[in-house]
C-alpha positions, 0 to 999 in steps of 0.5 A: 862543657858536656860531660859524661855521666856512666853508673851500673853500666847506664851512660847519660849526657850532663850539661852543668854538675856541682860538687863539693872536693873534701880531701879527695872525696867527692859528693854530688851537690846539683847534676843536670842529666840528659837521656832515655826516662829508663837511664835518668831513672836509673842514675837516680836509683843507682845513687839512692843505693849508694853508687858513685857516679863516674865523670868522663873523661875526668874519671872521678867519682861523685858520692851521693849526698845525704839527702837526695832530691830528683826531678825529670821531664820530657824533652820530646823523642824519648829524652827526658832531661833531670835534675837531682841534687842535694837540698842541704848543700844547695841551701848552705851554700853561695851558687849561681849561674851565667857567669864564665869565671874559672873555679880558681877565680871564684873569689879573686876576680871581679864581684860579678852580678850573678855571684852578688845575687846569689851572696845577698840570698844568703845573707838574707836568709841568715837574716845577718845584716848588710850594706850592698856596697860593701858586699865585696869586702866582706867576701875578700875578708872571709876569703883571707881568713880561709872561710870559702870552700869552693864547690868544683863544677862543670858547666854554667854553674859555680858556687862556694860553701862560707863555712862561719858563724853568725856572730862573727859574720854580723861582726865583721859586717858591722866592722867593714861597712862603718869604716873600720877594720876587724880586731884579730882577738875579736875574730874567732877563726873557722866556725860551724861548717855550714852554719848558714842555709841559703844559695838558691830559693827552694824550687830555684834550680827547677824553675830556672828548667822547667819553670815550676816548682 
């Protein structure tokens, strides 16, 4: 699915985009953008400056992120294909590529290859502890309890932000794989948002386009 990215008047094409959906406002996580070194350049800049960028035909709006990250190269015959994104929200969430499920399954369908990667990346990176078998299980509780936020996307990309803590994550890791079910007074609901950073290993992102970090 191509879309069409336009700010101050500069147009580029995009392959795959990610973005997190907070009441209506819109933030930009991971945009892969086509077009001339001048107008991936100036998309970034715009951005930087604080310019929300129009999705087309969707018409809606991504705001930049809080730290914002770019990295272009070229493709031949005057393109240049960039990357930019978010290193905070990358690393806090669950992301992957490959898999064509729509946003609304994500978390409901089948527990798919891609998305098991990329769920034990964070797992690993919060140093929680973990047995692979009962992966699934842990995602639909966490799920029921209302702790996935899914990121919208375009393209090949899908990815979730699970918004909880490690204490009780590691409790209900340790509940689910020895058999037993979670008391409710001993699950605290909600936690820190964004309590946990992984998603992707640094450098992921662009060593799946440009083999490099």
């Amino acid at each position: 699915m191509i879309k069409t990215l336009k700010v101050d008047g500069v147009t580029v094409r995009s392959d795959f985009g990610l973005y997190s959906d907070s009441g209506g406002d819109k933030s930009l996580i991971l945009i892969s953008i086509y077009g001339s070194p001048q107008q991936t350049k100036a998309v970034f800049s715009s951005l930087a400056e604080n310019k929300p960028v129009k999705v087309l035909p969707d018409a809606y709006e991504l705001d930049r992120p809080s730290a914002l990250r770019g990295r272009g190269r070229s493709i031949g015959r005057g393109r240049q294909h960039m990357l930019i994104w978010s290193e905070e929200d990358l690393d806090n969430g669950v992301v992957w590529f490959g898999e064509k499920t729509e946003e609304k399954q994500v978390g409901f369908g089948p527990f798919g290859a891609a998305e098991e990667a990329a769920f034990v990346r964070w797992l690993e990176k919060k140093k929680v502890p973990y047995e692979r078998e009962y992966l699934p299980m842990l995602r639909e509780r966490l799920i029921k309890d209302e702790d996935v936020i899914v990121f919208g996307s375009w393209g090949g990309i899908r990815g979730y932000e699970i918004s909880v803590d490690d204490d009780r994550l590691c409790d209900l890791m340790l509940k689910i794989s020895g058999g037993e079910k979670p008391r409710e007074d001993n699950i605290m609901k909600g936690g820190k948002r964004g309590a946990g950073r992984t998603g992707f290993k640094r450098g992921e992102h662009e060593k799946r386009h440009y083999g490099t970090t």
